[in-house]
C-alpha positions in Angstrom: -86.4 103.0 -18.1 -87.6 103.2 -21.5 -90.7 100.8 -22.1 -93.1 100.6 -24.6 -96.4 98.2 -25.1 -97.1 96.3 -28.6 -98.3 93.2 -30.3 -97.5 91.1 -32.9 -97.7 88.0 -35.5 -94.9 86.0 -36.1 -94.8 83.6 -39.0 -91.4 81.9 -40.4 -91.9 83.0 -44.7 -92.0 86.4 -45.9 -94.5 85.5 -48.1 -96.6 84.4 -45.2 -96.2 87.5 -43.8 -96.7 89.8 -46.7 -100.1 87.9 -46.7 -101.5 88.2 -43.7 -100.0 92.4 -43.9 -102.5 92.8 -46.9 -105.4 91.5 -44.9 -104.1 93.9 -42.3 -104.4 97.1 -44.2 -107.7 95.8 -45.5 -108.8 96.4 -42.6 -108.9 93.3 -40.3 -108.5 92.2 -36.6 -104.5 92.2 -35.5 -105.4 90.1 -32.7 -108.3 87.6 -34.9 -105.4 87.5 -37.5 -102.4 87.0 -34.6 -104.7 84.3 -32.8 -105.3 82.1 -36.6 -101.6 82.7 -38.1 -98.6 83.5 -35.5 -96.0 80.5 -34.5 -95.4 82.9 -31.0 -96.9 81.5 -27.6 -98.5 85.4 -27.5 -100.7 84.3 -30.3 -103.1 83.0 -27.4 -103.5 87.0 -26.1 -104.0 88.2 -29.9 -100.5 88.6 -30.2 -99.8 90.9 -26.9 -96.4 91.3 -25.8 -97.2 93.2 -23.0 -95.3 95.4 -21.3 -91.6 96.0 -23.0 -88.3 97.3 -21.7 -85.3 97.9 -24.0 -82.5 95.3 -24.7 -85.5 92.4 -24.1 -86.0 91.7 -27.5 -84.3 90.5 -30.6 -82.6 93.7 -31.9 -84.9 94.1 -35.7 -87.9 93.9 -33.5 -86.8 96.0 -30.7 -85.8 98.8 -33.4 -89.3 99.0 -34.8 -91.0 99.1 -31.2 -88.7 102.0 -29.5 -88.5 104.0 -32.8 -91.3 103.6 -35.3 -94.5 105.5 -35.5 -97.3 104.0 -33.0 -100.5 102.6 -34.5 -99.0 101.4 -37.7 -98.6 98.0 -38.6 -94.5 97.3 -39.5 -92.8 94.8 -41.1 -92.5 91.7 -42.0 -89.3 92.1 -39.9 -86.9 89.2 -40.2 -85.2 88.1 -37.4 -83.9 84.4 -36.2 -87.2 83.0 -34.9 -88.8 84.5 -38.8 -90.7 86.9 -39.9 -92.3 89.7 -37.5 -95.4 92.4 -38.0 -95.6 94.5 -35.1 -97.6 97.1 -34.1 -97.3 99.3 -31.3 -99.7 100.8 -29.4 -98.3 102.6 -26.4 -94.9 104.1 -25.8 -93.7 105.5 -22.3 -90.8 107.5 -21.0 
């Protein structure tokens, strides 16, 4: 099964999001930035999801994890629980 490893910062604007994406690609901390701004329980691990399997996830979020380029930030992706930056950092077979 298909599984993949990534973390991320959920906030519920766009704007929010698009905010906290420029600090990103200036250079600063996913997890510092996932730990001060994200609504998600994982905010607590720096914004760790862990280990993920396909069809666990809300679809928008799952599509960036299984088939976007690793070490890039992504997003903001909107689903129903808001807006979504995801980065993923390992991706298995």
């Amino acid at each position: 099964m298909k599984s993949a490893m990534a973390k991320h910062i959920l906030v519920k604007t766009k704007p929010e999001a698009l905010s906290i994406k420029e600090k990103l690609d200036k250079g600063q901390d996913f997890a510092k930035l996932a730990r001060q701004f994200s609504t998600c329980p994982t905010r607590q691990r720096g914004g760790d999801l862990g280990e993920i399997f396909k069809g666990k996830l809300v679809k928008p979020v799952e599509q960036v994890i299984f088939n976007q380029p690793l070490s890039k930030v992504h997003g903001p992706i909107k689903s129903k629980f808001g807006y979504h930056l995801i980065i993923v950092y390992f991706r298995g077979s």
